[in-house]
N, C-alpha and C positions, 0 to 999 in steps of 0.2 A: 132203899134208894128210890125216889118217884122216878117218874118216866117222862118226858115230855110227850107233850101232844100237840108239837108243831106250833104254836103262836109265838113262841120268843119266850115265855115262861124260864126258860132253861140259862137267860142274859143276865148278868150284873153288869148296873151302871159302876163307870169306874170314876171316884171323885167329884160326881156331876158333872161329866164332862160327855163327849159323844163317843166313848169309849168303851166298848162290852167286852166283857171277859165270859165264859161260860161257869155257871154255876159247877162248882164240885160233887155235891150229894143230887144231880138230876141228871138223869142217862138221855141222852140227844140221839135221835139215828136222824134225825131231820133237817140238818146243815143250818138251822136258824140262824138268820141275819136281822138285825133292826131293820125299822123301816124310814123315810122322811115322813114327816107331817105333813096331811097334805097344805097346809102353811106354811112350808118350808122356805119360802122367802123371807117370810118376817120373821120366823122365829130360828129357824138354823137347826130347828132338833131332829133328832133321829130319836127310836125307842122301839120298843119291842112291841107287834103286834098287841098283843095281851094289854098293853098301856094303853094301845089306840083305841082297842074294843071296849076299855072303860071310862075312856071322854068321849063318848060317839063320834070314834072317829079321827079324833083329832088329839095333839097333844097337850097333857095335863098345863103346861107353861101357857096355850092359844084359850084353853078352858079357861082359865082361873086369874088368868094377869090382864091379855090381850082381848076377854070375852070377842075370841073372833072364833066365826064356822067358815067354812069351806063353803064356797056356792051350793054343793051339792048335797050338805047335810041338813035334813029339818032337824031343827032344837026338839028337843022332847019336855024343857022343861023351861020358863021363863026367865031373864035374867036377872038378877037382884038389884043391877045399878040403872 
């Protein structure tokens, strides 16, 4: 069984929707919740830490659809469009 280590690792998205269930085979003592994006006005999402720390920040939907950052994030990498 892994263990969590507190970033949300331990969440299933349920249906793509903003619904988490907790993983069955990962032990949680860390009460893990999603989090909003901090885009959360345009895009509506919530996700799990661990999502956020691998779009810098932000969520994969603000990354990849909406190429939008948060005032507060510098890009680390250029955008393609």
């Amino acid at each position: 069984m892994e263990i969590c280590n507190g970033d949300g690792c331990c969440l299933l998205r349920i249906n793509n929707s903003n619904n988490f269930e907790k993983k069955k085979n990962i032990d949680c003592s860390y009460y893990c919740k999603p989090n909003k994006c901090p885009n959360y006005m345009e895009c509506h999402n919530i996700c799990p830490q661990c999502e956020l720390d691998a779009w810098d920040g932000i969520c994969c939907y603000c990354e990849v659809f909406l190429e939008k950052q948060h005032e507060k994030i510098y890009l680390s990498r250029p955008r393609t469009r």
